[in-house]
C-alpha positions in Angstrom: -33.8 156.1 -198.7 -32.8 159.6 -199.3 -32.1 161.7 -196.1 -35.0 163.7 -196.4 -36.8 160.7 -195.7 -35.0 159.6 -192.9 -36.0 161.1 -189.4 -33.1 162.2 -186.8 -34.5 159.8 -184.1 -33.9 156.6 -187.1 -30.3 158.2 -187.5 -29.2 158.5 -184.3 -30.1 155.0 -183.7 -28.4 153.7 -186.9 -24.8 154.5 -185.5 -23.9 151.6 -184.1 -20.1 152.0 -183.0 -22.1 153.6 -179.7 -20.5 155.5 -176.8 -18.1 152.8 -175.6 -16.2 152.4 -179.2 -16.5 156.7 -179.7 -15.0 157.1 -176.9 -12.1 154.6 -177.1 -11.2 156.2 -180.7 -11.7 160.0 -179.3 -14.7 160.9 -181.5 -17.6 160.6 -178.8 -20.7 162.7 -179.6 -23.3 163.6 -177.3 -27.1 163.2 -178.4 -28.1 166.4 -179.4 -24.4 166.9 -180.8 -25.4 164.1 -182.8 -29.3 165.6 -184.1 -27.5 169.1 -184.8 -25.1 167.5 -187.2 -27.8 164.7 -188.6 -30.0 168.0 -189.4 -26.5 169.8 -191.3 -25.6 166.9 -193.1 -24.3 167.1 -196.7 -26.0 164.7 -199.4 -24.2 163.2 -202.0 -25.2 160.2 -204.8 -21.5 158.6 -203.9 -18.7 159.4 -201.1 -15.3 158.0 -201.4 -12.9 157.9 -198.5 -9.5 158.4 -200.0 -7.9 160.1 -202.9 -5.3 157.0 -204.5 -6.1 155.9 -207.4 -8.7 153.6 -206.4 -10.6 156.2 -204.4 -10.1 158.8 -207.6 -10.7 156.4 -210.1 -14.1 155.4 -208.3 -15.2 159.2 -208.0 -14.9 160.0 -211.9 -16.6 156.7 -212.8 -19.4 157.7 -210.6 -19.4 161.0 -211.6 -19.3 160.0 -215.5 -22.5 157.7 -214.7 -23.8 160.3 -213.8 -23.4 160.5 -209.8 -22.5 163.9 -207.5 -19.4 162.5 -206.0 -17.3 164.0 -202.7 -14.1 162.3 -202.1 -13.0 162.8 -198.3 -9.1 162.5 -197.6 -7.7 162.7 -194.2 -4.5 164.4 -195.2 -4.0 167.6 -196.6 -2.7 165.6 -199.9 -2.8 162.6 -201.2 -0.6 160.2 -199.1 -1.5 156.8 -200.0 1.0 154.0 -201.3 0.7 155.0 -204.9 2.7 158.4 -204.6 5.7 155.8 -203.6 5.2 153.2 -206.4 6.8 152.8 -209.8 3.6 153.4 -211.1 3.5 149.8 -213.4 0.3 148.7 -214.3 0.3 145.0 -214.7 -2.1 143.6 -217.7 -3.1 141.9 -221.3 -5.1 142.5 -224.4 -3.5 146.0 -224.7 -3.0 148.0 -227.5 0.5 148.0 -226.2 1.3 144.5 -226.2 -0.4 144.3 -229.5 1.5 147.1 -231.4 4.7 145.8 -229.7 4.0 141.8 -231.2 3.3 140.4 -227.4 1.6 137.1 -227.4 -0.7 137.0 -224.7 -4.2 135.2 -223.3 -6.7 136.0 -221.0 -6.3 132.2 -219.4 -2.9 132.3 -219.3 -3.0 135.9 -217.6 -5.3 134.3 -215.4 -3.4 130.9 -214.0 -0.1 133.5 -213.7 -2.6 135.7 -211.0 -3.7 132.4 -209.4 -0.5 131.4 -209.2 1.1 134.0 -207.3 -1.1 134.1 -204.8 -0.4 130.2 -204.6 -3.9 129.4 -205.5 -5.3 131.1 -202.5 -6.5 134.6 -203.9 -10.5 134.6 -204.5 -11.3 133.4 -208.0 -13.9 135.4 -208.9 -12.2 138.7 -207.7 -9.1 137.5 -210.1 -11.3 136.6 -213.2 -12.8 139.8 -212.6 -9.4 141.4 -213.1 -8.5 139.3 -215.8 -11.6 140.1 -217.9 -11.9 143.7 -217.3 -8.2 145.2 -217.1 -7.4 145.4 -220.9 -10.9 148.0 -220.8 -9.5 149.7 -217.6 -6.1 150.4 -219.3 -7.3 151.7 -222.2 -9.6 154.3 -220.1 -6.6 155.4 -218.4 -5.4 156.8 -221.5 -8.3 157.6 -223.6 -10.1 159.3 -220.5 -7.4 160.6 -218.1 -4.6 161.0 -220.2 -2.3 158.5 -219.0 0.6 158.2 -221.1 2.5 154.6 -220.7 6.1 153.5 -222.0 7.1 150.7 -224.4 6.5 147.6 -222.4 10.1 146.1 -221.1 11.0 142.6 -221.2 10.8 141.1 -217.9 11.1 137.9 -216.2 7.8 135.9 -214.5 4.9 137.0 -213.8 5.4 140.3 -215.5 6.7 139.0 -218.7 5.3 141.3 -221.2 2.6 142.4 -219.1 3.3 145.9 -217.7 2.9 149.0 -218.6 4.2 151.6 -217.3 3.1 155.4 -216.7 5.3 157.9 -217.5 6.6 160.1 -214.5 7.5 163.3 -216.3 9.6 164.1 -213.1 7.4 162.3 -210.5 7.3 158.6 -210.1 4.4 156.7 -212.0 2.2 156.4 -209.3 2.2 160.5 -208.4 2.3 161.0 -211.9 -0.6 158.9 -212.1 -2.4 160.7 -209.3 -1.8 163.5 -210.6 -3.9 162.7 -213.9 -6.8 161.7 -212.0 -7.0 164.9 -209.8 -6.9 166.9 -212.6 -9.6 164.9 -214.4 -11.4 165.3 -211.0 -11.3 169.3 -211.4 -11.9 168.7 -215.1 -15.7 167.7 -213.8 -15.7 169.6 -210.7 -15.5 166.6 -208.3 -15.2 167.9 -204.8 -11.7 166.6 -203.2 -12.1 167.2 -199.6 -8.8 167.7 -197.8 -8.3 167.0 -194.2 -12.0 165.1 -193.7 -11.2 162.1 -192.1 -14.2 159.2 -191.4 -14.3 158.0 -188.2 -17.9 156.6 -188.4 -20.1 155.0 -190.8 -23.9 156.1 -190.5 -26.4 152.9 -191.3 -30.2 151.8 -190.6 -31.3 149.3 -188.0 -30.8 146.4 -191.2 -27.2 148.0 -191.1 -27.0 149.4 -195.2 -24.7 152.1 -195.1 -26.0 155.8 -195.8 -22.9 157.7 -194.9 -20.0 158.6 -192.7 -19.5 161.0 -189.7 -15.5 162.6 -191.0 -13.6 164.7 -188.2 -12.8 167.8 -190.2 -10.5 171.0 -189.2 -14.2 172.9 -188.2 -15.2 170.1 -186.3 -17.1 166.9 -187.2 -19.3 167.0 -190.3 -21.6 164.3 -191.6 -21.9 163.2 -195.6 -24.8 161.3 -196.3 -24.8 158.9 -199.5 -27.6 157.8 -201.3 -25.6 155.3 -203.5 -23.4 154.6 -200.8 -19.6 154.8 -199.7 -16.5 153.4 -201.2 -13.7 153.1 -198.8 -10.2 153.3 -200.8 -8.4 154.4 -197.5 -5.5 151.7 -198.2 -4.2 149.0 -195.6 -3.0 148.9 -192.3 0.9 148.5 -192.5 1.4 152.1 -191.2 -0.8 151.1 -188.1 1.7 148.9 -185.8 -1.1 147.8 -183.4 -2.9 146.2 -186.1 0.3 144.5 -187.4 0.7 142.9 -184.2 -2.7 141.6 -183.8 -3.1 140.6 -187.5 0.8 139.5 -188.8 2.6 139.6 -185.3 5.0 141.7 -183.2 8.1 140.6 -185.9 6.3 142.7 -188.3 5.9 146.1 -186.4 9.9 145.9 -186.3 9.8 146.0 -190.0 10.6 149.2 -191.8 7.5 150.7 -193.6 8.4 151.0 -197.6 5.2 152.8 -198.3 2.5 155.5 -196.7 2.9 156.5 -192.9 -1.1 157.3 -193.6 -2.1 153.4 -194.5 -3.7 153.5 -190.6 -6.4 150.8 -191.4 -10.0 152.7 -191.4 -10.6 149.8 -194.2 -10.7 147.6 -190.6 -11.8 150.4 -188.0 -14.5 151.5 -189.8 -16.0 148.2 -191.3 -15.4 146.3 -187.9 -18.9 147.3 -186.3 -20.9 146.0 -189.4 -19.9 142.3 -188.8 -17.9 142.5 -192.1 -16.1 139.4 -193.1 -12.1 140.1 -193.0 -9.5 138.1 -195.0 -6.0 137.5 -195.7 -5.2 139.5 -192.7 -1.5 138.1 -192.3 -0.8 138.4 -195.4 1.6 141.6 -197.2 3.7 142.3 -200.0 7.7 142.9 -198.4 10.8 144.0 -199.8 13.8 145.3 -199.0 15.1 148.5 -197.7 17.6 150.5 -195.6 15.3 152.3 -193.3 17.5 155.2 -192.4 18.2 156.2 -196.4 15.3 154.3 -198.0 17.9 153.0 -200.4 16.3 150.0 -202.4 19.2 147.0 -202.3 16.6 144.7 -204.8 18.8 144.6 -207.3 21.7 143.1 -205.6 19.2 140.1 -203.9 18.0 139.3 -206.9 21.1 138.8 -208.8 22.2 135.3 -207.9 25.7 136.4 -206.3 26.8 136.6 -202.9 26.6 135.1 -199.5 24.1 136.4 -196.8 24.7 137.1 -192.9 22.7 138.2 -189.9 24.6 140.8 -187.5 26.3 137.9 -185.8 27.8 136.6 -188.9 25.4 133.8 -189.4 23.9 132.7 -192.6 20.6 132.5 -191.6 18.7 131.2 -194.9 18.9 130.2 -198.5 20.7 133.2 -200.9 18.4 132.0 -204.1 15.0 133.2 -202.3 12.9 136.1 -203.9 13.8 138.9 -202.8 10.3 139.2 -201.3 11.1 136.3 -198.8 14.4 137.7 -198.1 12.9 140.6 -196.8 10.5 139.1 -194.4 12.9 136.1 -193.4 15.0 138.8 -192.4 12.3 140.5 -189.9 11.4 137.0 -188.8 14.6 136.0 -187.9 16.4 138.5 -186.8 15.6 140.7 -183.7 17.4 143.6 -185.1 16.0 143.4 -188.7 19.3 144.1 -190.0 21.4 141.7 -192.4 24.4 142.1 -194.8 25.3 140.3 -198.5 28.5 140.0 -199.4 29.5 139.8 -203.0 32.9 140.3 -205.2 33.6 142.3 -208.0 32.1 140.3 -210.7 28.4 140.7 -209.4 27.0 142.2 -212.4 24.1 144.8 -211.2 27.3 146.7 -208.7 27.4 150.0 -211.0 23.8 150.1 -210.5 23.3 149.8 -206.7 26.2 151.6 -205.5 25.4 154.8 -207.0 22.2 154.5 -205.1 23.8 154.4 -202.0 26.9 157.3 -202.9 24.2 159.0 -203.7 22.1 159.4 -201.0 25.2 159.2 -198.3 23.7 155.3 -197.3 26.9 153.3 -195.6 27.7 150.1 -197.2 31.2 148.2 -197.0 34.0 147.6 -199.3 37.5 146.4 -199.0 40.2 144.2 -200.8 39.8 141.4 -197.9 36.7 139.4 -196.1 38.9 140.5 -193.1 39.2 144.4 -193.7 35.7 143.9 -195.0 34.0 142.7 -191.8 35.8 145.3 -189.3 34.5 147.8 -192.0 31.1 147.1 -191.1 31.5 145.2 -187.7 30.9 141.9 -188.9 32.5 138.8 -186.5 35.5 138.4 -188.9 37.0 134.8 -187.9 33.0 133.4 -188.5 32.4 135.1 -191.7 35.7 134.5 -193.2 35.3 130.6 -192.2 32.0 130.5 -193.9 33.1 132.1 -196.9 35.9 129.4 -197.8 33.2 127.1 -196.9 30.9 128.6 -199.3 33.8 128.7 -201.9 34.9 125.2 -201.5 30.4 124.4 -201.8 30.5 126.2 -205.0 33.5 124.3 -206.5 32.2 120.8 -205.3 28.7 121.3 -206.8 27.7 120.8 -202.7 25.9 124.1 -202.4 22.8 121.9 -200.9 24.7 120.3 -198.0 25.1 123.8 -196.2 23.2 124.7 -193.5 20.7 126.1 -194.4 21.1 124.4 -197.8 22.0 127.3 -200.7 20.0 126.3 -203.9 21.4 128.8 -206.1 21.3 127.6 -210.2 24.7 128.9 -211.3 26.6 129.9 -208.0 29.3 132.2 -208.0 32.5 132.0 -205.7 33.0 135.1 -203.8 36.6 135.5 -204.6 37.6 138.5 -206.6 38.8 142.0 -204.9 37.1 144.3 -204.2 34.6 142.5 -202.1 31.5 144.7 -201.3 28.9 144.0 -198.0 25.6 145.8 -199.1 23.0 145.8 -196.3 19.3 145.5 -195.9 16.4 145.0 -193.8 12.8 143.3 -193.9 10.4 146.4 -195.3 6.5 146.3 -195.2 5.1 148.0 -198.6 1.9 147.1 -197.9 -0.8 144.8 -196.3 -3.2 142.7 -198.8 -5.7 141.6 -195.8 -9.4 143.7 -195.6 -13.1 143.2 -195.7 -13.6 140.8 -198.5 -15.8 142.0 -201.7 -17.1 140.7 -204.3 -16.9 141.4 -207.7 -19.3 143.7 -207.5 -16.9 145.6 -205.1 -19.3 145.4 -202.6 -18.3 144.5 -199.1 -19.7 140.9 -197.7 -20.5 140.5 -194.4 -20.1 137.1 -191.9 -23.4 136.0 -192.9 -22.2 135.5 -196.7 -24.0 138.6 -198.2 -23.3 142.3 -199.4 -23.8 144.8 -196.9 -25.7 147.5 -198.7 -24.5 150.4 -199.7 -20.8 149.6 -199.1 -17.7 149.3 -201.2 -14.0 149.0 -200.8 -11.3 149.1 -203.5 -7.7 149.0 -204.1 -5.8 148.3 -200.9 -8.7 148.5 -198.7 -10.2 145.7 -200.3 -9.6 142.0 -199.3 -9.8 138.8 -201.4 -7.8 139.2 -204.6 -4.1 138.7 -203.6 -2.3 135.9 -201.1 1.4 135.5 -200.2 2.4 137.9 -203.3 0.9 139.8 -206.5 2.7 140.3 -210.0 4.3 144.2 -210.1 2.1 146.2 -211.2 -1.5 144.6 -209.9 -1.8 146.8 -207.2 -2.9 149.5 -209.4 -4.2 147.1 -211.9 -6.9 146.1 -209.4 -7.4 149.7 -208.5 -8.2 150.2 -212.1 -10.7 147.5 -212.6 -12.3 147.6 -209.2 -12.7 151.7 -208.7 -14.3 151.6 -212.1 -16.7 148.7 -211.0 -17.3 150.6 -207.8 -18.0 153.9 -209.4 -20.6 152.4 -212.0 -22.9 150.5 -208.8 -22.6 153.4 -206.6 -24.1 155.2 -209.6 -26.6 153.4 -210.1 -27.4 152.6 -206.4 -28.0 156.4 -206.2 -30.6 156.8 -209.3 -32.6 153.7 -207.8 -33.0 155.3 -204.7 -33.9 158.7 -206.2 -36.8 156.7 -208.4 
């Protein structure tokens, strides 16, 4: 239905968040507010909420199928995840892998997605990935202009499987942004800064054809004929929603990504009776909130002993550094925890710096005891467990420790100078939302599309559980904005014929 056809009386009765949910968000409209912006409304083929890479990605696709696309973005710049991220794009079949002599298959990509997300992600959504990323790469550079680095040697999942973008001076993921806005102005995609949805505009059988956005001249409404993607990114900057979905040990996290990640991908679905998964679940890592220095490297290196504020070991020193981080907002109330290591702990001359650099505190001294006062640690327990941890090391009874260490080849802590490097639990970014398909349309409770509605990248729910390989965030930004973009398309010349 195009909105010529579609009468003001049959739109005002389509929005259904009502006057009790307006006016608990702040956006209430009276009737005839309503009608007079109904009548005004903008018509497009496709509206994306969001310029990330999904959202961008989504808009040229569209717009290359031959769609009039307007991509609404609540900040006055792009603020999503992605302008944080390395910028690795995680994928097989390449050109890269093949000029570079990298064995690879599409099944064996495949089982390593399925097996990250311990065999809970959706299947469908990670075949889709699987089968369509090798394309989606290659468009990146053909289309966009992308340029990616040789591919690095890296240990499971990533293996031989990411590519890179080159920054140029930016990280990857600005870098990469940056591409796709200027292939946006290349076609003369609109990008409209400071709109932000607050409402999405359906019939009585609830198919989406728009969204009311709260813009600097008041609110504005953008009617679809394809319909709307929503590529607004997660909740993880939204602390009431981390409560309700993760719990209150989460919102004491520090956030490693977007402060703009408020969760419209929930607020805005919600009233449609959408179907919402993996809403616990999110990707965590380590950080020092106050500096934002990344203390990875040391965590994953298989040296050192690990203590909560009150000197207690508190869990086992060969976990991820991904369950590190979020054992460490579990259990501990302060978020806050130390590892110690010696001088031989190999990755030292690459971490440090980090910290020098950006003035981030850290401890080191020729004794556990100067040590420990250095950055108030309770000396007598540390230096106890230490020699305990020594004498485990030595006696190949590393496992007997409480909690039990199950480090491969341990290393005594025993060589001057002795370094305590801190951390806390970080949130990069949530992986729960209104589940798609691999159409990228969004289902609904009663197990079917709801018309007219898409979600991609972060926004979307379905394709990663517990963890995802580095670099298929913005793999399945790739694949799925480009899906998006193509139905949208041709949603809107249906409708038109």
């Amino acid at each position: 239905m195009s909105h010529t056809d579609m009468s003001r009386r049959g739109l005002l009765k389509t929005s259904f968040l009502g006057a009790a949910a307006a006016g608990a968000t702040g956006f209430g409209l009276s009737s005839q507010a309503q009608a007079k912006q109904a009548a005004n409304a903008q018509t497009y083929d496709a509206v994306v909420l969001g310029a990330g890479p999904a959202g961008l990605i989504a808009a040229i696709t569209a717009h290359d199928a031959g769609a009039k696309v307007v991509v609404l973005e609540k900040r006055d710049r792009p603020d999503g995840n992605a302008i944080f991220a390395l910028g690795s794009i995680c994928g097989w079949g390449t050109r890269h892998q093949a000029e570079q002599g990298i064995k690879d298959t599409a099944d064996d990509f495949y089982a390593m997605m399925m097996d990250v997300s311990k065999q809970m992600g959706d299947k469908a959504l990670n075949r889709c990935y699987t089968d369509n990323i090798s394309a989606g790469i290659d468009w990146l550079e053909k289309d966009i202009g992308v340029k990616f680095g040789k591919i690095r040697p890296m240990p499971y999942p990533r293996l031989g499987r990411t590519c890179r973008v080159m920054g140029e001076g930016l990280t990857g993921g600005a870098q990469l942004v940056q591409k796709l806005l200027a292939a946006c102005a290349k076609r003369g995609i609109e990008v409209k800064y400071q709109h932000k949805a607050v409402e999405l505009i359906h019939d009585d059988l609830y198919a989406v054809k728009g969204v009311k956005a709260a813009t600097p001249e008041g609110f504005r409404t953008f009617m679809a004929r394809g319909g709307v993607c929503i590529a607004t990114g997660g909740f993880s900057a939204n602390p009431e929603m981390v409560d309700r979905y993760i719990g209150g040990w989460a919102t004491r996290m520090v956030l490693r990504g977007s402060k703009s990640t408020t969760g419209e991908n929930i607020s805005l679905c919600m009233p449609l009776y959408t179907k919402f998964v993996n809403m616990d679940q999110f990707h965590s890592g380590p950080i020092i909130g106050a500096t934002h220095v990344n203390p990875a490297d040391v965590l994953n290196s298989g040296y050192g002993v690990q203590f909560n504020t009150s000197g207690v070991r508190f869990m086992d020193e060969n976990n991820t550094y991904v369950i590190k981080a979020r054992t460490t907002g579990q259990m501990t109330l302060d978020n806050m925890a130390w590892v110690i290591v010696d001088s031989t702990c190999p990755v030292l001359d690459k971490v440090i710096p980090k910290f020098d650099r950006l003035n981030s505190p850290y401890g080191k001294a020729d004794t556990i005891e100067d040590l420990c006062k250095q950055v108030k640690l309770p000396v007598e327990k540390v230096v106890k467990t230490i020699k305990e941890y020594n004498e485990a090391v030595k006696s190949g009874k590393l496992g007997e420790m409480n909690p039990p260490c199950t480090y491969k080849k341990p290393h005594e802590v025993a060589k001057a100078p002795f370094y305590a490097v801190p951390f806390q639990g970080g949130m990069t970014a949530t992986f729960g939302g209104p589940l798609i398909n691999v159409k990228a349309e969004i289902q609904n409770l009663d197990g079917t599309s709801i018309p007219g509605l898409y979600a991609v990248g972060n926004s979307a729910g379905g394709i990663f559980f517990h963890n995802y390989a580095g670099g298929a965030q913005l793999g399945a930004a790739t694949v799925f904005g480009r899906i998006a973009g193509n139905e949208i398309a041709a949603r809107a010349k249906a409708q038109k014929n």
